[in-house]
Structures are given as C-alpha cells and as structure tokens.
C-alpha positions in Angstrom: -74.3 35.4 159.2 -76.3 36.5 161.7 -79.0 39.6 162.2 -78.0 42.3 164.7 -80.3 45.1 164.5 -83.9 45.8 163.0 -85.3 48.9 162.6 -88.3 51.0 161.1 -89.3 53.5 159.4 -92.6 55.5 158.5 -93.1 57.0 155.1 -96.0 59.3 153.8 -96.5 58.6 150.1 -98.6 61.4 148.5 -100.7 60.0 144.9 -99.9 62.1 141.8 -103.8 62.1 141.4 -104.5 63.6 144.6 -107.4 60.5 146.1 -107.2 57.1 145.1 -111.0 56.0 145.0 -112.3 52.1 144.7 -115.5 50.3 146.0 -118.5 51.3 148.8 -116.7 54.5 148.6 -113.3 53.6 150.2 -110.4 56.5 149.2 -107.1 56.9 150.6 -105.0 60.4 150.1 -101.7 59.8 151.5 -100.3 55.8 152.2 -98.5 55.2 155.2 -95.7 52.8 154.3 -93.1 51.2 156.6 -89.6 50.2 155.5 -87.7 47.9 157.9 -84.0 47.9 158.1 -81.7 44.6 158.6 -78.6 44.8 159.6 -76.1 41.8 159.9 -72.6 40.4 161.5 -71.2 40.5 157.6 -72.0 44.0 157.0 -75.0 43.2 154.7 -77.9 45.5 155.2 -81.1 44.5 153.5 -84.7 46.5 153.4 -88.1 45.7 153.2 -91.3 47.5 153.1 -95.0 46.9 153.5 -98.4 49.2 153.0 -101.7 48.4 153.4 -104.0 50.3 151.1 -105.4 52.0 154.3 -107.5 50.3 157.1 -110.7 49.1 154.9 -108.9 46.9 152.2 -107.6 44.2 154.0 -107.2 43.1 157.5 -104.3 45.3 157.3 -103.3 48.6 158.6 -100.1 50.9 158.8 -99.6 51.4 162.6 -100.4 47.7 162.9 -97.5 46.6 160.8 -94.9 48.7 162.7 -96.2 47.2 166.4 -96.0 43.4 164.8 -92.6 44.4 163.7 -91.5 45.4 167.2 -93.2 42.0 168.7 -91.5 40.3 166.2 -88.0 41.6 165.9 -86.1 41.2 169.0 -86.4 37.1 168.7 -85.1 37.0 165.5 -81.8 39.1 166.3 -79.0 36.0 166.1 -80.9 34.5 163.3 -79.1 33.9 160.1 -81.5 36.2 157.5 -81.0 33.7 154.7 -82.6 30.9 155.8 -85.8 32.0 154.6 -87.8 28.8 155.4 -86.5 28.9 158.9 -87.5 32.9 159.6 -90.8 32.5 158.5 -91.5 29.4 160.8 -90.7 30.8 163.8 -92.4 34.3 163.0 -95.7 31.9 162.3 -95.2 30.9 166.1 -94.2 33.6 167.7 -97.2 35.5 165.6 -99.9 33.5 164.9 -101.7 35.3 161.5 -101.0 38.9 160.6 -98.8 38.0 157.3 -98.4 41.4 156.2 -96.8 42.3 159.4 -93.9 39.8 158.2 -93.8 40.7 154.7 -91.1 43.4 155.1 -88.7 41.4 157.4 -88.6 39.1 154.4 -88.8 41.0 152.2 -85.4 42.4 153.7 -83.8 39.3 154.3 -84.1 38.2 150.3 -82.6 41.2 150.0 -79.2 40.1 152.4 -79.5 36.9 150.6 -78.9 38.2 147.4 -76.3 40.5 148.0 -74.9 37.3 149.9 -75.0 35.4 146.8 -73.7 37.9 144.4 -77.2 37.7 142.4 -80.1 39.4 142.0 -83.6 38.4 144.1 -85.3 37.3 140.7 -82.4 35.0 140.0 -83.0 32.9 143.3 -86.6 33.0 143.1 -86.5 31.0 139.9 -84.2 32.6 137.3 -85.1 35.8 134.8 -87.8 35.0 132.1 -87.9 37.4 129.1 -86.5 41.1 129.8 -89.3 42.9 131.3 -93.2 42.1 132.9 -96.4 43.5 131.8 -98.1 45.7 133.9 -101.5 47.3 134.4 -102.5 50.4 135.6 -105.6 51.0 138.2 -108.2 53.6 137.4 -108.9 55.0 140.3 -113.3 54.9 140.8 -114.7 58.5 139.4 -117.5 58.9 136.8 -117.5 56.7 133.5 -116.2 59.7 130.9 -113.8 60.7 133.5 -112.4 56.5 133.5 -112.4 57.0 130.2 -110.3 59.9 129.9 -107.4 58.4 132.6 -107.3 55.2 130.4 -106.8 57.4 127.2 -103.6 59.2 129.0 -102.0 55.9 130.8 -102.7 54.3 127.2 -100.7 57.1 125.3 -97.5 56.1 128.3 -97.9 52.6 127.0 -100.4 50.9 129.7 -102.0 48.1 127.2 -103.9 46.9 130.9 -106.2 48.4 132.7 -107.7 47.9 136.3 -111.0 49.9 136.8 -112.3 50.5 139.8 -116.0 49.5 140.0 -117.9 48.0 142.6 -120.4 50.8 142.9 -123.9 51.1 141.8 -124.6 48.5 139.2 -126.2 50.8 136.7 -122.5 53.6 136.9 -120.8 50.3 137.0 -122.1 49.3 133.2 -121.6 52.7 132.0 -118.0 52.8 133.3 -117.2 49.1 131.6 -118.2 50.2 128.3 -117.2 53.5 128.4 -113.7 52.4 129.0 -113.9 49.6 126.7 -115.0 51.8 123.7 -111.9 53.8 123.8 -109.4 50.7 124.0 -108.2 48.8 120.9 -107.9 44.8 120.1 -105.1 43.0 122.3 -105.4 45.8 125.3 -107.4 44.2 128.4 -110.0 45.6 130.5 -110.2 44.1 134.3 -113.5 45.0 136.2 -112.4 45.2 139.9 -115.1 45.4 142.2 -112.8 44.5 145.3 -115.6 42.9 146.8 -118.1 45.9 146.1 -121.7 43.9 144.9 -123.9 42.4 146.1 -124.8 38.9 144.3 -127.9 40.1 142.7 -126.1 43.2 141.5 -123.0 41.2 140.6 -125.3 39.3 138.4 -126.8 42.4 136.8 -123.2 43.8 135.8 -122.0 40.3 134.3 -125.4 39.8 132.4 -125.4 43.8 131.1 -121.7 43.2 129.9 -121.6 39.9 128.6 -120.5 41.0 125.0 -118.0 42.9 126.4 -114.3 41.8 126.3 -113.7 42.1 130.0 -112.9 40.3 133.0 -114.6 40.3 136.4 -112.2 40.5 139.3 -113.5 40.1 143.0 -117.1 40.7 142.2 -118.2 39.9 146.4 -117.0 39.3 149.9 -117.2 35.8 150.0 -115.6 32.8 148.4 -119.0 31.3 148.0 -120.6 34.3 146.4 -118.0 34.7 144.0 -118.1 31.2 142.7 -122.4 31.4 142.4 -120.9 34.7 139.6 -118.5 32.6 138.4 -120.9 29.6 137.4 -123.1 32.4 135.7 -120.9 33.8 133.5 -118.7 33.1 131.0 -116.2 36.3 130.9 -113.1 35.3 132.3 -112.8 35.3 136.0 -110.1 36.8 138.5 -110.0 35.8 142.2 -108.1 38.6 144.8 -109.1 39.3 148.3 -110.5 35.3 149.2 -107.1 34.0 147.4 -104.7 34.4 150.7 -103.4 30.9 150.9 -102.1 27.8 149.6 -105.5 26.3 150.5 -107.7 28.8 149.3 -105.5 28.4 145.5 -106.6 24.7 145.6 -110.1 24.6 146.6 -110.3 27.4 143.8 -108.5 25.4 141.6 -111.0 22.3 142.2 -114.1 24.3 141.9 -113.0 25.9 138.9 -113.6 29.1 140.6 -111.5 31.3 138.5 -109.1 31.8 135.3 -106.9 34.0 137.2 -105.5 35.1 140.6 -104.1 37.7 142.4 -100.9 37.3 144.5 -100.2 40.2 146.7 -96.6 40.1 148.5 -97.9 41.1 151.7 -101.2 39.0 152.0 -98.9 36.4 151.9 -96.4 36.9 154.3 -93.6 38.3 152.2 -91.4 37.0 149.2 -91.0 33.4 150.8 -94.8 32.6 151.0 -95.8 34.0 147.8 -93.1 32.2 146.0 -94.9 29.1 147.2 -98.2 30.5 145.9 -96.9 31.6 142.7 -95.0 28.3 142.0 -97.9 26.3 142.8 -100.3 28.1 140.2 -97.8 27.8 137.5 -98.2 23.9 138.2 -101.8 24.3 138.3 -102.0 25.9 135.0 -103.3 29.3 136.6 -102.2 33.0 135.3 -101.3 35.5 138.2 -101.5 39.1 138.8 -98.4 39.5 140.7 -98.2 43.0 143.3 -98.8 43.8 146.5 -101.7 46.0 148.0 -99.5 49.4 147.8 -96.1 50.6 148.6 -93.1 52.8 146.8 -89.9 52.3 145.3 -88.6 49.2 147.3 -92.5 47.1 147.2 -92.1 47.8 143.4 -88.7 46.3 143.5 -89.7 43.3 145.6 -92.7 42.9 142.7 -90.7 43.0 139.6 -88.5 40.6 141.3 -91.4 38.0 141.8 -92.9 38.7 138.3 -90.0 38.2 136.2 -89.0 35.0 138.4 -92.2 34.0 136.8 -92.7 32.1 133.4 -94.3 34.8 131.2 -97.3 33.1 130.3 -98.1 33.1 133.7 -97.7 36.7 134.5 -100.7 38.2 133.9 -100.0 41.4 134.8 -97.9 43.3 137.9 -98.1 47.1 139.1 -95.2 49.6 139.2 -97.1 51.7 142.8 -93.9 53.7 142.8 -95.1 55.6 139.6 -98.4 56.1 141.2 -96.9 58.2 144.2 -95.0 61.7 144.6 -91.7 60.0 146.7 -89.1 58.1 145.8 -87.6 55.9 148.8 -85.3 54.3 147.0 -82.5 54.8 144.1 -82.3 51.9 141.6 -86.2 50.5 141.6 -88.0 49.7 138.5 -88.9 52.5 136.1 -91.9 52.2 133.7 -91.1 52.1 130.2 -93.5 51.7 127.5 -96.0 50.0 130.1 -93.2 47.3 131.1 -90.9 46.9 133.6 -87.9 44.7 134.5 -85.7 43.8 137.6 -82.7 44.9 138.9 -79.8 43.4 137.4 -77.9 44.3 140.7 -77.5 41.7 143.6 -80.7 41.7 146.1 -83.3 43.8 145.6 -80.8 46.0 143.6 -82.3 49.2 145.9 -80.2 52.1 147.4 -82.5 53.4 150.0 -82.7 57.7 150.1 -81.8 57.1 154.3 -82.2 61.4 153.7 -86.1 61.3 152.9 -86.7 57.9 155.7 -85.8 60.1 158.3 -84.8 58.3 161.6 -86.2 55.6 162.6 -89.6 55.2 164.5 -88.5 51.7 166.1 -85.0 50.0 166.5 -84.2 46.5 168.2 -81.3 48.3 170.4 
C-alpha cells in the first residue's frame, strides 16, 4: 500500500461556553483545528487532526501545523501509511522537533491501518480494556462561586472528575479549591491545574493553604525544577503536564519521584505512535496517566478514546471528550459522552466518517 495524496483542512470550533479561560489570563474563543486527509493505492482513506489550544499553551500554533504538514507531506507520498515506526522516523529527519505538526499524519495513517486490518485502532494499540474510560471535565478559570456552579451542572451529566483552572492569584486560587471541593461528594476528584501559572513562593502558599483538602496539584510552574522543589513540599498527590513531553522527561520524573501522575497529550508527542511508547512505558513504571490531547473535535476525541481504552484501566486516570466542549461536529461516529464515560469505536480505524460538507475544501493538497 502506498500513500498518494495528502491534504488539509481548516476548521473553526466555536466553545458551547462562549471563552475558554485558564492561567496568567490566557483565553481562546474559537480553536483553529486542522484535519489531514490520506489517501492510498488500496482505496483506504484515513484522517487525522491536530489543535493547539491557541499560540500561548504550547510551542504550538494552528497555521504552524498546516505549513509543517505541507513541508512534510510530499516525501512521504509512496510511503506505505502502515508502517508506523518507519513514518515517524523519517518525518524526525526531514523535521527536526515540532511533534504536533506530525500528530495528524499519524494520526491518519492508524487510521488506514486499522481499516487495513479489519480492527479497530484500540485493538492494535494494545487490545480493549473494560467498556468505556473515565473522563474529566475542565472548568474553565472564572470566579470561585461561578467554578462552583459549572462543576454542580457537569456533575448532574455524570462528570465524577474535574479539572479547574487555577493558576491565578494565590489568594482566588484557595477560594476556588475549596469552593469547588465543598460542593463535590466522596469518590469524585478535584485536579488543581495551574498549567504552569505560579510562581514557587505562591505555588507554596496554595499547597500549604490546601493541604487538608482532597485535591491534586497538576503543573504548578514553568520548569521541571520548580515543580519538583512543590513536589518535595507537599504531600497532595502530584500531576506532571507541560514538562512531560518525552520518553526522557517520564524517566528522570520517574527517578526523582517527581510526580504520582502524568499527562500524555497525542499531539505533544508526535501522534498515536509516540504516545503509545509513552503510555506503555508508564504502565511499566507503575505511573497513572491522563490520556488527551491539548484540544481538537470529533476525530481528536476519537484518536483519544482509542489510546485510553488501549490502556489497562488502573492506569487511565482520566481522558477528555473536547468534542462535547465545542459547537461542530467534524465527524459522524466519534465518542459520545454518557454518564461521564466514554468508549471506542467498535468500527475498524478510528471508526470516523468525516462531515467532508462542513470541512469545506481543502486549504493544502500534495497534487
């Protein structure tokens, strides 16, 4: 099999709540999603998608996925899509960094490989565990009674997991942890993202002012170093994101004792190939995983619940289903939310019919 055309697509993805809010006042209204296109000698046609959560998050950015794509693509037309080990080598040396620029393409070519093989994505990434993965929601960053009141509603659609958005000014921060912690009841869980927000002195005030609270501190600072001076200070349970972006930066956590969990996004990683790797390795390490991306719709979503139910449950800390978060549907046949769970196509691939009506045509093709 061989790949004979790429293409690409841009995608506006409107938020149900209107702004998505999280630290030093970052917001995004609308996400800019890409969706590439694979097509192939057999007549398999696979799709991917990436979307950075805007310019700030990351070193990521929407217009900057669809230019990689184009530097990348042409070289890889003859390739066979399925040797996933083989792609992703020679898009390291034809691109040196960038991983979320290659997530997609991969992303894409799981999907020809499962539709090759008759089975669904989750099946080759390591077989189905249980029916359905636990998901979280994010609370969007607004003041503490308002955090409250979204946690109530996403708890009454069956959300037992919750992602608030601090990272702000130490003293809102506090009032925002308890307030949302008050309203939840025994066996829900409360994450404190701060996405890299504080300081260390005010990381240390937060950790200290909520230490009888039954929450965990995600991604307290910028640095690796600063997060693990928090860590050795505290003794609420600890979650790693932004700094966890590669095979080495899971082990030298893993030595220092640096965290309790991490976060795997798709895209930080390169795609479905290189966070397989990641995830794979943390099960042998004995380390739980958030398992998502940084944003995306229906087809992301897909690519996620894939990865997570691939995964050995008391790994699987927690995923995200984005495409409930947004007002556009890409794709027929992703992951719907049910009771806060969701669970992977039982179709082959990514089991996604993309709506080619709302993509539009493309922005880029290979020829």
């Amino acid at each position: 099999m061989k790949i004979t055309r790429i293409s690409t697509y841009q995608v506006d993805l409107p938020l149900h709540e209107g702004n998505y809010s999280w630290s030093e006042g970052k917001s995004v209204d609308v996400f800019d999603s890409t969706v590439v296109r694979i097509e192939t000698d057999a007549g398999i046609t696979g799709f991917g998608e990436v979307c950075p959560l805007g310019p700030v998050y990351l070193p990521a950015y929407a217009r900057g996925a669809r230019t990689g794509i184009s530097e990348l693509a042409p070289a890889l037309i003859g390739d066979d899509p399925r040797q996933l080990l083989v792609l992703n080598n020679k898009m390291d040396r034809l691109l040196k960094g960038h991983p979320y620029v290659k997530s997609a393409i991969d992303i894409a070519c799981w999907d020809i490989l499962g539709q090759s093989a008759g089975m669904p994505v989750c099946e080759l990434l390591g077989g189905r565990f249980a029916e359905d993965v636990t998901l979280y929601r994010a609370i969007s960053q607004r003041p503490a009674e308002e955090m409250a009141q979204n946690v109530a509603s996403y708890r009454s659609e069956g959300y037992r997991r919750f992602q608030l958005k601090v990272g702000g000014n130490p003293n809102d921060d506090i009032e925002r942890i308890r307030a949302v912690r008050d309203i939840l009841e025994p066996g829900d869980k409360l994450i404190a993202d701060a996405n890299t927000g504080w300081l260390k002195h005010e990381a240390m005030r937060v950790v200290n002012a909520v230490k009888d609270v039954d929450v965990y501190i995600e991604q307290p600072c910028a640095s690796y170093k600063d997060c693990l001076s928090i860590r050795r200070n505290t003794t609420l349970p600890f979650i790693l994101d932004e700094v966890i972006d590669s095979i080495d930066a899971i082990i030298q956590g893993a030595n220092d004792l640096a965290m309790d969990v991490v976060n795997i996004k798709i895209s930080k990683f390169g795609g479905l190939t290189r966070a397989k790797q990641a995830r794979d390795l943390c099960v042998s390490l004995g380390i739980a995983m958030t398992l998502e991306d940084s944003w995306g719709g229906d087809i992301v979503t897909a690519a996620i619940a894939h990865l997570a139910q691939g995964t050995p449950p008391e790994f699987q800390f927690t995923s995200t289903d984005f495409n409930s978060y947004v007002t556009t549907s890409i794709a027929d046949g992703a992951p719907q939310r049910v009771d806060g769970r969701m669970s992977a196509s039982l179709e082959p691939g990514l089991g996604i019919q993309p709506k080619l009506d709302v993509l539009g045509d493309p922005v880029w093709t290979s020829q």
